[in-house]
N, C-alpha and C positions, 0 to 999 in steps of 0.2 A: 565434802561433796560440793559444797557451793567454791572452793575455791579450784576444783577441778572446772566447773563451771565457765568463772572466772577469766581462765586462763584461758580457756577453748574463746570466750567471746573475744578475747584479745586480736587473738590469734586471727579470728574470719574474717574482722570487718576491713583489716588492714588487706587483707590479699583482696579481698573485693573490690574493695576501692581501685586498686592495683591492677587487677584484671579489668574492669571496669575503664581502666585512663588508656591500658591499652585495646582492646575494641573497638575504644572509639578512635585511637589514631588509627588501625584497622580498618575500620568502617572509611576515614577519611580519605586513608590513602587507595582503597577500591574504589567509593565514590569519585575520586577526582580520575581516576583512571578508568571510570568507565564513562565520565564525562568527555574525555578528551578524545577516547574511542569512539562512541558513537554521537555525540552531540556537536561540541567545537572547544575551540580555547579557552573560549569567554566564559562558556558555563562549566569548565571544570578550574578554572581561576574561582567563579563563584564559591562556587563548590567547596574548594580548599579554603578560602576565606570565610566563610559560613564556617567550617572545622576547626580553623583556628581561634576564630570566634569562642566556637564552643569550649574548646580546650581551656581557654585564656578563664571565662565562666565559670569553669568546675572548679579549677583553683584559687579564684575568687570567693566564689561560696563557700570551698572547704575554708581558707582561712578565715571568710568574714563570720563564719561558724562556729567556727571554733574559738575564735577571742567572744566573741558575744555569751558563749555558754562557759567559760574560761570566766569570765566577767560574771558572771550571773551568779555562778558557783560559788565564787568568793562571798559576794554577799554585801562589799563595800556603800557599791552605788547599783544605779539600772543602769546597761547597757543600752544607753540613747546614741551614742556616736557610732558602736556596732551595729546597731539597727538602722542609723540613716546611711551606712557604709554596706549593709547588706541591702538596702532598699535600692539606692543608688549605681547600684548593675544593670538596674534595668533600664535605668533611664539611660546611662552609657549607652547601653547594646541599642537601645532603641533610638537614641542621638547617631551611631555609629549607619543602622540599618536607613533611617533617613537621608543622610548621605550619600549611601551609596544608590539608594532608590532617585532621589531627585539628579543626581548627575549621572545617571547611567551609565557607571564604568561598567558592572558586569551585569546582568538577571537578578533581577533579586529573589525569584522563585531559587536559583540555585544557594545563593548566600543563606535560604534561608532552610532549604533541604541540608547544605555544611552546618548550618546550625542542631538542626534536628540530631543530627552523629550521637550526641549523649543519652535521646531517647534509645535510637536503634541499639547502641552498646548494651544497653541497660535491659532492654527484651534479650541480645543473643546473653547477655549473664543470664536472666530468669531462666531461657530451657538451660543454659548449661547445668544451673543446681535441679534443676525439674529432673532430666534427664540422668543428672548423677547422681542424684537420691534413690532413681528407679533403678540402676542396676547397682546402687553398691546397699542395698537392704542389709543390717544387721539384724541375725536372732538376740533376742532380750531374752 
């Protein structure tokens, strides 16, 4: 039973992740195309750039994540270098966002709504499993 279990966990959190990277380039590429539709150039450059941002982000986290709990498992030493390696994004993203605030290439309300994309992806996944729980009910 537990290895039926097992298996099933293997299996979900990959495709979620999965669906999850795609949404959010989804989300990116409607965002920057409804920036360019109704706003201008500028804030759906933001926009796309904020998304990129975020993209570059998730897979920073997955890997600095995954060596730090890789690391930890083992049991050799503490993960102090994964740790100042997952701490260290933020300060990037927040060096990066300075930049582009103090020289005003584009909005930084929009850079920062491109950034946001991994929230929004991550709400439209929660209804999708809400929703597909609700019509695919199994009898026990």
């Amino acid at each position: 039973m537990s290895e039926a279990s097992d298996s099933n966990s293997e299996t979900v959190t990959p495709i979620s992740n999965r669906r999850i990277l795609w949404l959010m380039v989804a989300v990116i590429v409607a965002g920057t195309l409804a920036s360019l539709i109704f706003v201008s150039r500028l804030w759906a450059l933001g926009f796309f750039i904020g998304g990129v941002l975020s993209v570059l982000n998730f897979f920073w986290l997955k890997s600095s994540l995954k060596k730090m709990f890789v690391e930890t498992s083992e049991g050799e030493h503490k993960p102090h270098y994964s740790a100042i390696r997952y701490v260290s994004r933020y300060f990037t993203l927040a060096a990066i966002l300075a930049v582009i605030f103090l020289t005003q290439i584009v909005p930084i309300a929009s850079v920062i709504f491109g950034l946001v994309s991994l929230a929004f992806a991550i709400l439209i996944e929660a209804f999708i499993r809400i929703f597909s729980s609700l019509f695919k009910r199994e009898e026990f």
